[in-house]
LUMLUM-534732 format. One record per residue (C-alpha): residue in three letters; z, x, y; residue number from 1. Coordinates in nm, 3 decimals. Each point is the difference from the previous one (the first is absolute). Layout:
# residues N
(pt Ala (Z X Y) NUM)
...
# end
This chain:
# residues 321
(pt Unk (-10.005 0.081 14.458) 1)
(pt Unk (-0.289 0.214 -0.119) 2)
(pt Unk (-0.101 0.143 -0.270) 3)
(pt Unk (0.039 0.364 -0.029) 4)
(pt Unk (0.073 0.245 -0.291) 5)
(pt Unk (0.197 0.317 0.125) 6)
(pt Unk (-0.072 0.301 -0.218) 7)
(pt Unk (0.251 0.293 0.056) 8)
(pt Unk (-0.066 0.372 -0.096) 9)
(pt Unk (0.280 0.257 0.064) 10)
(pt Unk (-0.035 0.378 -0.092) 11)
(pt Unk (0.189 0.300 0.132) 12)
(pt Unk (-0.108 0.003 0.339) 13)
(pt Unk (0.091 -0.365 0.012) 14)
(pt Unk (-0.041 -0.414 -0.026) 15)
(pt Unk (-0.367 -0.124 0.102) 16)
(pt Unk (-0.077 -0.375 -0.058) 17)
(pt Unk (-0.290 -0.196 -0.031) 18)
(pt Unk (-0.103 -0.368 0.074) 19)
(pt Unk (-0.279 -0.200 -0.159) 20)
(pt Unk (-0.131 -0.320 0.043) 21)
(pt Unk (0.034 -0.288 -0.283) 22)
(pt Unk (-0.333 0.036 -0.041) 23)
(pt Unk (-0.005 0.334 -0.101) 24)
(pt Unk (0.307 -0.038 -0.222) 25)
(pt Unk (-0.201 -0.306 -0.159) 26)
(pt Unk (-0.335 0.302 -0.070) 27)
(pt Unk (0.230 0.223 -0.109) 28)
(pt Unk (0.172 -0.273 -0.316) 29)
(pt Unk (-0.335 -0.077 -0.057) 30)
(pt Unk (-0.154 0.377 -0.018) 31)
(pt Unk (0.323 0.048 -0.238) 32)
(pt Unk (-0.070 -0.287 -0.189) 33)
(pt Unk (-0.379 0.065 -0.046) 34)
(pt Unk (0.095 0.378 -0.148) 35)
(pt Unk (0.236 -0.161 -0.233) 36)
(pt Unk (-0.274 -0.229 -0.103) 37)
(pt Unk (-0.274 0.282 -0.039) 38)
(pt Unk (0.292 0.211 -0.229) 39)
(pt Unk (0.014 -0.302 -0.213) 40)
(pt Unk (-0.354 -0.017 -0.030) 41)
(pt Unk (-0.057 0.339 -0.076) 42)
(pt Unk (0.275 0.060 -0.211) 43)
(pt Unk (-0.130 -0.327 -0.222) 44)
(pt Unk (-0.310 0.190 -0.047) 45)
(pt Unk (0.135 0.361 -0.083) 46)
(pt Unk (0.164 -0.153 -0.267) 47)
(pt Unk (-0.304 -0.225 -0.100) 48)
(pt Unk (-0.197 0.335 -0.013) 49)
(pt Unk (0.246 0.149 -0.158) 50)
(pt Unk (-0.037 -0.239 -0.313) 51)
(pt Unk (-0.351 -0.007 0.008) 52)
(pt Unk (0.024 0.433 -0.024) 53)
(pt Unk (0.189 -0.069 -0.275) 54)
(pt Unk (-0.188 -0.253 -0.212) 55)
(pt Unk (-0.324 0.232 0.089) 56)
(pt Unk (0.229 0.285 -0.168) 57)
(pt Unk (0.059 -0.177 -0.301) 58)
(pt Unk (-0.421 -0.099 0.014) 59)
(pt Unk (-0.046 0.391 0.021) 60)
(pt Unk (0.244 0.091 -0.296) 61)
(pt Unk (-0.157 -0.269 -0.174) 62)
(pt Unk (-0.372 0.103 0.033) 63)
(pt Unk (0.112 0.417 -0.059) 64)
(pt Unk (0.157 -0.132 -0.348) 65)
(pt Unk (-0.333 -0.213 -0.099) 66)
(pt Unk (-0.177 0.322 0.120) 67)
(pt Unk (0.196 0.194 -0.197) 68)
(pt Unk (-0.081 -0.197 -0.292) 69)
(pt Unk (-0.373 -0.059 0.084) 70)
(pt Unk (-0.008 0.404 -0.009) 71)
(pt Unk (0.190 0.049 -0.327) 72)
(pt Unk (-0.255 -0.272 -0.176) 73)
(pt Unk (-0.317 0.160 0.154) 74)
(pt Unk (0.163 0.344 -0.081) 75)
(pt Unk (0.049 -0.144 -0.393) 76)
(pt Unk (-0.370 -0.143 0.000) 77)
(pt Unk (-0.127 0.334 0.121) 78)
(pt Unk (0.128 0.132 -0.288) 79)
(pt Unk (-0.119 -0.235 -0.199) 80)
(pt Unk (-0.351 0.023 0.119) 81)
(pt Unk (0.011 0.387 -0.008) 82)
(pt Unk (0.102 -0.026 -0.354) 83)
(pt Unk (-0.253 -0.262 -0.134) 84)
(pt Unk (-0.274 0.198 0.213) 85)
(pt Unk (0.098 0.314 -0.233) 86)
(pt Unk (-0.023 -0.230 -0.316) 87)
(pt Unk (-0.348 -0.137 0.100) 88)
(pt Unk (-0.131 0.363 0.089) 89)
(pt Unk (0.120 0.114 -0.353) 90)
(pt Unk (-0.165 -0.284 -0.136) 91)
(pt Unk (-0.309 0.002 0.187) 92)
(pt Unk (-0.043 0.405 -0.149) 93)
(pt Unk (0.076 -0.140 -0.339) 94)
(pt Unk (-0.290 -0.275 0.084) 95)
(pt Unk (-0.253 0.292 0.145) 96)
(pt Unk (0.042 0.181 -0.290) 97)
(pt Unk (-0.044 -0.269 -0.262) 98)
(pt Unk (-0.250 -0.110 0.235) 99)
(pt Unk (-0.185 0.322 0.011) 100)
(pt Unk (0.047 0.059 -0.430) 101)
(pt Unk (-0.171 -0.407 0.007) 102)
(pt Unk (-0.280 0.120 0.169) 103)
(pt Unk (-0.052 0.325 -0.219) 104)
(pt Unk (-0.012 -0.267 -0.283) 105)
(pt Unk (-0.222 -0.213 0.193) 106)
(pt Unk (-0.264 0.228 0.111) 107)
(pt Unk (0.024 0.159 -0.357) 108)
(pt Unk (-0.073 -0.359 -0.116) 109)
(pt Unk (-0.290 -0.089 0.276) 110)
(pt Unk (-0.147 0.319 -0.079) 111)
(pt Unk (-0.040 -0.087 -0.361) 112)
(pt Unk (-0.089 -0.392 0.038) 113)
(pt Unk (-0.280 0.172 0.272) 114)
(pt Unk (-0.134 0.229 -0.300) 115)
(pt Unk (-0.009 -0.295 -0.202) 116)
(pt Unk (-0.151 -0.219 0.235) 117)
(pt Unk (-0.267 0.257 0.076) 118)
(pt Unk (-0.131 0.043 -0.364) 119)
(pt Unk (0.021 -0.360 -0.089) 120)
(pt Unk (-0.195 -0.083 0.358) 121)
(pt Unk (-0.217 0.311 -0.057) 122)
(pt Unk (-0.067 -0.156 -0.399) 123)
(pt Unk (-0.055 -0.359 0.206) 124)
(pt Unk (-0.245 0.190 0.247) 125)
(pt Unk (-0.205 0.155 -0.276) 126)
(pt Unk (0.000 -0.328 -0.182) 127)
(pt Unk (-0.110 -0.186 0.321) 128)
(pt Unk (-0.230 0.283 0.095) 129)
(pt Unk (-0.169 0.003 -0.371) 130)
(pt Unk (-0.043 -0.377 0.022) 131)
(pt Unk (-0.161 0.041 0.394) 132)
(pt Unk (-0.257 0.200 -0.222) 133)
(pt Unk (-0.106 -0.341 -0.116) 134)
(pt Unk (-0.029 -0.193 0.293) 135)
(pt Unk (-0.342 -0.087 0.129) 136)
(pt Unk (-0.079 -0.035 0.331) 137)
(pt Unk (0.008 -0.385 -0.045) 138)
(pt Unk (0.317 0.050 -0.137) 139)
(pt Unk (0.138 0.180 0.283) 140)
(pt Unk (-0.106 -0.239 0.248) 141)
(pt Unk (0.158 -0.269 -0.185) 142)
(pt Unk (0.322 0.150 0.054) 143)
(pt Unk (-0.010 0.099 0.337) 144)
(pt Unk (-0.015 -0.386 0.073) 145)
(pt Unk (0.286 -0.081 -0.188) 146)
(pt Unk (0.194 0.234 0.142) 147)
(pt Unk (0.049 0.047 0.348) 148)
(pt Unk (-0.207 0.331 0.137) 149)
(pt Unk (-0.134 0.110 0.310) 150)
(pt Unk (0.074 -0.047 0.354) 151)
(pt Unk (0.087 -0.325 0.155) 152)
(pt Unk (-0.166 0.034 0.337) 153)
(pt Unk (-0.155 0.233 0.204) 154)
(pt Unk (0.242 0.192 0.221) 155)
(pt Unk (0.097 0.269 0.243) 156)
(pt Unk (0.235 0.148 -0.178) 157)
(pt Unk (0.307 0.021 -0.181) 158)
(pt Unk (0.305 -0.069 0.199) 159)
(pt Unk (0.295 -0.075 -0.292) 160)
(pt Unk (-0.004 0.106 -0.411) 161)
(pt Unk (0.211 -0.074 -0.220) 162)
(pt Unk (0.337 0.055 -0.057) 163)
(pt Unk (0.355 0.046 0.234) 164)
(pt Unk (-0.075 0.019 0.370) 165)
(pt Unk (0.124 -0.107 0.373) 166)
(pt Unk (-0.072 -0.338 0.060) 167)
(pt Unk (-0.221 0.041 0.320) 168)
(pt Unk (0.163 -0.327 0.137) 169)
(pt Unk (0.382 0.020 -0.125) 170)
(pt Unk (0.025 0.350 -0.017) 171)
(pt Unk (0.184 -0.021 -0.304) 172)
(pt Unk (-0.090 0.189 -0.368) 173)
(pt Unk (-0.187 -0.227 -0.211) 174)
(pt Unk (-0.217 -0.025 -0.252) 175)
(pt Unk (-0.385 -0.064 0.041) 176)
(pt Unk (-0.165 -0.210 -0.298) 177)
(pt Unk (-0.336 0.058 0.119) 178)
(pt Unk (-0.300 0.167 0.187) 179)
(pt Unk (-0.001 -0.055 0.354) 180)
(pt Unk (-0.381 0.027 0.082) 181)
(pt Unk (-0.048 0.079 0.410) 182)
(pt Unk (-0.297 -0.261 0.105) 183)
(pt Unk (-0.143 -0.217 0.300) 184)
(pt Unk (0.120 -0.379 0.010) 185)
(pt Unk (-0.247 -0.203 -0.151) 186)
(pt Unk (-0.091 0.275 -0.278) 187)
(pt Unk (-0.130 -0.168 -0.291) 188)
(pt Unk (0.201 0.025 -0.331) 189)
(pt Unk (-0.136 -0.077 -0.324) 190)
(pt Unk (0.209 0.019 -0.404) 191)
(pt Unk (-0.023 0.303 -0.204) 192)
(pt Unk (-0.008 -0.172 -0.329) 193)
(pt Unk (-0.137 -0.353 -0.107) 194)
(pt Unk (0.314 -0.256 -0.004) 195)
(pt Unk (0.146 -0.331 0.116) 196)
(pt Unk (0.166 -0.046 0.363) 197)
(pt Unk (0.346 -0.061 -0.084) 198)
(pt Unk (0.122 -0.048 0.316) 199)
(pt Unk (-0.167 0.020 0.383) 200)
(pt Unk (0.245 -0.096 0.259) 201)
(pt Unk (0.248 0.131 0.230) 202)
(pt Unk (0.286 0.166 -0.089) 203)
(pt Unk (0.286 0.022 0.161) 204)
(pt Unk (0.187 0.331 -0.103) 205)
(pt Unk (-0.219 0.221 0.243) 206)
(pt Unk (-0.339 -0.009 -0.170) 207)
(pt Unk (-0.149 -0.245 0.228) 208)
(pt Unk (-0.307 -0.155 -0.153) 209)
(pt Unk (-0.014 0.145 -0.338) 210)
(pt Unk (-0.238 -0.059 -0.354) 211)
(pt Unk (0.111 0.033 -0.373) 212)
(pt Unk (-0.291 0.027 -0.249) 213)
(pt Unk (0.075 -0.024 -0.349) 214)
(pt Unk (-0.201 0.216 -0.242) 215)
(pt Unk (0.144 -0.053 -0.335) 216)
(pt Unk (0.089 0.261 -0.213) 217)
(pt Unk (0.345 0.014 0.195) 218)
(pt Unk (-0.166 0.145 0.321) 219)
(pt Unk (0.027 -0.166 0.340) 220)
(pt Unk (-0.105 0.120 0.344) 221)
(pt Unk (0.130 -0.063 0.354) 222)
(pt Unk (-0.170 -0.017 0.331) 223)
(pt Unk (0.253 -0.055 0.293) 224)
(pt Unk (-0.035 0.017 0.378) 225)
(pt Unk (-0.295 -0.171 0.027) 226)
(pt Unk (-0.190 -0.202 0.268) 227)
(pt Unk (-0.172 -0.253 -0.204) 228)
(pt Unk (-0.006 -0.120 -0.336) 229)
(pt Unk (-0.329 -0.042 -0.127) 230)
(pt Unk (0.086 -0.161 -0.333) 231)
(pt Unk (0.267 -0.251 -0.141) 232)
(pt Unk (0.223 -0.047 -0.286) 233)
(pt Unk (-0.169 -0.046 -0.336) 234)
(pt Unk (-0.300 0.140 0.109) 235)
(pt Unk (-0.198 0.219 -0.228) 236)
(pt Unk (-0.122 0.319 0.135) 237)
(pt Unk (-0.200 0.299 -0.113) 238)
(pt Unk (0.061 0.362 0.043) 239)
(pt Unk (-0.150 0.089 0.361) 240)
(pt Unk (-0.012 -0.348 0.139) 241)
(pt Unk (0.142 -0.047 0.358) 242)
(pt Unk (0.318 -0.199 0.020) 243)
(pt Unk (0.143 0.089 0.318) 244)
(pt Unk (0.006 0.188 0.332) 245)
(pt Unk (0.258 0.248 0.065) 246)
(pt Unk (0.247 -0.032 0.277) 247)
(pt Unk (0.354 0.041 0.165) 248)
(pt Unk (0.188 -0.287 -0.112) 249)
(pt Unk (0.327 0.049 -0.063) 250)
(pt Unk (0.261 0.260 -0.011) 251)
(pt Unk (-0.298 0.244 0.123) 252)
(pt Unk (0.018 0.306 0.262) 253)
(pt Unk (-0.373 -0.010 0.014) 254)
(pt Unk (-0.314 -0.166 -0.153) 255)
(pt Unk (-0.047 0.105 -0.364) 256)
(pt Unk (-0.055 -0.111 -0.324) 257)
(pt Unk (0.317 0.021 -0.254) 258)
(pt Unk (-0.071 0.029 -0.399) 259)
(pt Unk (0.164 -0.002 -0.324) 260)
(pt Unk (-0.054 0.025 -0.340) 261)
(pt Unk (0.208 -0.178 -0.278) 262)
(pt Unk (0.034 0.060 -0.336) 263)
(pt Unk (0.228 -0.240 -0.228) 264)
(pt Unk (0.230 -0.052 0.337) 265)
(pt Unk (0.049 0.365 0.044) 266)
(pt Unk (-0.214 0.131 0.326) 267)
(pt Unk (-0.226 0.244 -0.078) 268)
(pt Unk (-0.138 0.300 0.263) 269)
(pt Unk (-0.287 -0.095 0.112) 270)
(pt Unk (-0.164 0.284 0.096) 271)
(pt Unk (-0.090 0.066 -0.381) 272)
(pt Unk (-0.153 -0.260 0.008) 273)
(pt Unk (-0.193 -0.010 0.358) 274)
(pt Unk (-0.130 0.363 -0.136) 275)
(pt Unk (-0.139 -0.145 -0.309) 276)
(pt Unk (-0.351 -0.011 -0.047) 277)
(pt Unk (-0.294 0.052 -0.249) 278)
(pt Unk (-0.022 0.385 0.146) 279)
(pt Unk (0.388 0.025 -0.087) 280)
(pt Unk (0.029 -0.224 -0.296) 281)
(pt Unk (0.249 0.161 -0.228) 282)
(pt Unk (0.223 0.160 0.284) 283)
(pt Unk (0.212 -0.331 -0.007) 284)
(pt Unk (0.082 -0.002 -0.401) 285)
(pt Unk (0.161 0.317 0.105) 286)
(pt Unk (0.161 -0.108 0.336) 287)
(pt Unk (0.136 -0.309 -0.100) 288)
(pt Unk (0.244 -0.015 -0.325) 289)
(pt Unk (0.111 -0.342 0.064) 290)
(pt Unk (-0.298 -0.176 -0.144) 291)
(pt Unk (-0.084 -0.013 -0.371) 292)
(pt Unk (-0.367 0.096 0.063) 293)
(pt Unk (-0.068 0.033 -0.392) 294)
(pt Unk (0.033 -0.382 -0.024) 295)
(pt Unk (-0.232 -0.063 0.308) 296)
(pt Unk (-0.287 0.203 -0.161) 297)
(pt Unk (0.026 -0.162 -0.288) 298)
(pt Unk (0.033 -0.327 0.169) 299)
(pt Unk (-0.357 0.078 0.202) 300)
(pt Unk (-0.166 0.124 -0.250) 301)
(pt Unk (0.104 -0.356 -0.228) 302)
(pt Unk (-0.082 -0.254 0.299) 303)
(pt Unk (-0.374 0.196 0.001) 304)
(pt Unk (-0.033 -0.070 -0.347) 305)
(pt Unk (0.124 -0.346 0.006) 306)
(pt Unk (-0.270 -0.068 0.271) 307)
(pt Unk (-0.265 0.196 -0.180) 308)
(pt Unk (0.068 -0.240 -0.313) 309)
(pt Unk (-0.009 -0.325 0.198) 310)
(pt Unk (-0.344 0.141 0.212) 311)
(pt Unk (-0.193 0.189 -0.240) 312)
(pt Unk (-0.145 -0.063 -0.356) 313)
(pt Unk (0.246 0.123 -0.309) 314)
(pt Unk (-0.279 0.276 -0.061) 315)
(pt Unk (0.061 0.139 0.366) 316)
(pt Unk (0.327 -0.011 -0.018) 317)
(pt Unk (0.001 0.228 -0.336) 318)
(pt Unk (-0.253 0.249 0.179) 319)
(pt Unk (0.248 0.005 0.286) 320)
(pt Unk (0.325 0.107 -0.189) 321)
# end
């Protein structure tokens, strides 16, 4: 017998039947069977995203709460902040005006301490000037080589004074300690006051090869950039001699000769004393306030009479007082 499925469809008009195969009655359990498996499937992962919707609604409540609460804090510091800015700014106009009522005071004060500075240096300069009066010209020279005078070197010109400026290399504001003398490598450089080398070596903070002369008497000079040293240390030099030859070592933009004055540690402009000469003698007594000059007059005018007693006959040495 074979296998056959009989499907029958009646209606109004009437009975119709149908007759399939086994094999298509086997398709059609297995079509019905697959459909139900799919429904499974999907209906598995409905609910699956279903849960998941609702975990992610919970995440969302979750995060608008903590955003609630980030808002109410910031809102709180806000305030905060607005109401310690308005403390500072009635502060800071309690500070400007003390501030400015200091300063009254201060200038009030500076302009008084300048009066009196300017008649005790003005008694000092008539003091020093009066005793100048007694130099000779012996006397003079003697202390133009114990103090440093004159120009270092011959040069082109000027390029850096003393005093706050842009570093031409860092481009940062510093301060310049010295004279910066424009000149061509190889430029001989000689002391401006009799001394002892200190030191003639490089250095390493930017001055390339550099020379300290000690002068006694608390001054010091410093020659930096240079090309070669012409001297060592301990040697004993003599106003004018040659002890170097200027150059571009260094922290230098170009070739020049770098120089300081020091008095007692403190650095000194030395454009005072580049300027000073036997035409322009007294101009630095008056320029420079940090040196006791009183005490170097008198100290000149002793070592001349020490070496006129030790050279000449008592006799002479009366006649010459």
């Amino acid at each position: 017998m074979r296998n056959y499925l009989t499907i029958t469809i009646t209606d109004v008009h009437g009975s119709r039947q149908f007759t399939l195969t086994h094999f298509f009655k086997k398709f059609i359990f297995w079509f019905l069977g697959f459909i139900a498996v799919i429904s499974l499937v999907a209906g598995g992962l409905v609910w699956q995203v279903v849960i998941e919707r609702s975990e992610l609604e919970m995440q969302i409540e979750d995060l608008y709460q903590q955003k609630l609460q980030l808002e109410s804090g910031f809102n709180q510091e806000l305030e905060r902040r607005d109401e310690l800015y308005t403390e500072l700014t009635q502060n800071k106009e309690a500070l400007e005006t003390e501030v400015q009522v200091k300063e009254g005071q201060l200038n009030f004060l500076q302009g008084t301490l300048g009066k009196l500075e300017e008649h005790i240096s003005d008694a000092l300069s008539e003091q020093t000037s009066k005793r100048l009066t007694e130099l000779s010209e012996l006397d003079i020279r003697l202390l133009m080589h114990r103090i440093p005078s004159g120009l270092p070197s011959s040069f082109k010109m000027i390029t850096d004074g003393f005093g706050w400026r842009t570093h031409p290399l860092t481009k940062k504001r510093s301060f310049h300690e010295g004279l910066d003398f424009s000149c061509d490598v190889g430029t001989r450089v000689h002391t401006t006051a009799d001394g002892v080398v200190e030191s003639a070596g490089w250095d390493a903070s930017g001055y390339g090869l550099k020379i300290i002369i000690n002068h006694g008497y608390g001054f010091k000079t410093v020659y930096a950039h240079l090309h070669k040293l012409l001297v060592e240390k301990g040697q004993v030099v003599m106003r004018g001699d040659d002890i170097a030859l200027s150059g571009n070592s260094g922290a230098s933009s170009g070739a020049h000769l770098h120089y300081e004055v020091h008095y007692l540690g403190n650095k000194l402009n030395p454009r005072q004393f580049a300027d000073w000469g036997l035409r322009k003698f007294d101009v630095i007594f008056k320029q420079v306030r940090e040196v006791p000059w009183e005490s170097f007059v008198d100290l000149v005018i002793q070592e001349k009479q020490l070496v006129l007693k030790q050279s000449l006959p008592t006799a002479a040495v009366s006649t010459e007082k």
